[in-house]
C-alpha positions, 0 to 999 in steps of 0.5 A: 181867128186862131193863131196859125190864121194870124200867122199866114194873113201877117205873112200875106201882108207882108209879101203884098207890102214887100211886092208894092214897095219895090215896084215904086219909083226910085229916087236920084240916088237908086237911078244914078248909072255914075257917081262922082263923089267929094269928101271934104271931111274927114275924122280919124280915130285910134287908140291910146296906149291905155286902150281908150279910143280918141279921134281928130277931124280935119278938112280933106279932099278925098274924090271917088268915082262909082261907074257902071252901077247895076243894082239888079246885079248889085255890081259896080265899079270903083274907078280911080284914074284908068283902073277900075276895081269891081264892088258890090252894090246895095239898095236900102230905102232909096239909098246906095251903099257900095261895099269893098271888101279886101283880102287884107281884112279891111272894108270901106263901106260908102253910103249915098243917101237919096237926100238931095241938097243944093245944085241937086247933088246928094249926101254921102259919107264914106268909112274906112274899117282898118287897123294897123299896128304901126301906121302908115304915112300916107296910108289908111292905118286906122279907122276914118269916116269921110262926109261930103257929096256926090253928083250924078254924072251923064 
């Protein structure tokens, strides 16, 4: 078989797998219209003056909402009291990651795995991608993961 023969029947292949996977079941995570996520750890990292990074971890208690998720349209919202913002969506390998970015230069990126634990909640962390010069008190001013849970809700 030459070359050019291998090429297309890899190609083939690849477009019938691509096809067949994306037609099978999604798990709880991909399937969720709603999520109420729960973050009881939080690390925090910075920089000291000589450049070298250092980080803390602590306990916290950070709730996100994630509403109306359309993952054909790769749209959801991000809900915190009465006000909602507007937030992409991506599936990967069964898990959600809801992606906000913001004007200000700074990304929060929340990853649901499709990973199921006790009580039928599943694992998620959440990062926050910013830093400032001088921090803020009560503020993100620098980069923070938080790890925790999230449940579907009706």
């Amino acid at each position: 078989m030459s070359f050019k023969l291998h090429i297309a029947a890899a190609i083939a292949a690849a477009l019938i797998l691509g096809a067949s996977t994306s037609a099978r079941p999604q798990g709880k995570a991909v399937a969720a219209k709603s999520l109420r996520c729960t973050f009881t750890l939080q690390t925090t990292a910075a920089w000291n003056k000589d450049g070298s990074p250092e980080g803390s971890v602590k306990a916290s208690r950070l709730i996100l909402r994630y509403d109306t998720i359309n993952t054909d349209e790769g749209t959801a919202e991000l809900r915190n009291g009465t006000v909602g913002s507007g937030i992409t969506v991506q599936v990967s390998a069964g898990n959600l990651h809801f992606i906000q970015s913001f004007r200000s230069g700074a990304l929060y990126v929340t990853t649901v795995f499709d990973r199921e634990i006790d009580g039928g909640k599943l694992r998620a962390v959440h990062t926050r991608h910013e830093h400032y010069r001088v921090p803020l008190e009560g503020a993100t001013s620098s980069p923070e993961q938080y790890v925790g849970v999230c449940e579907v809700v009706s």
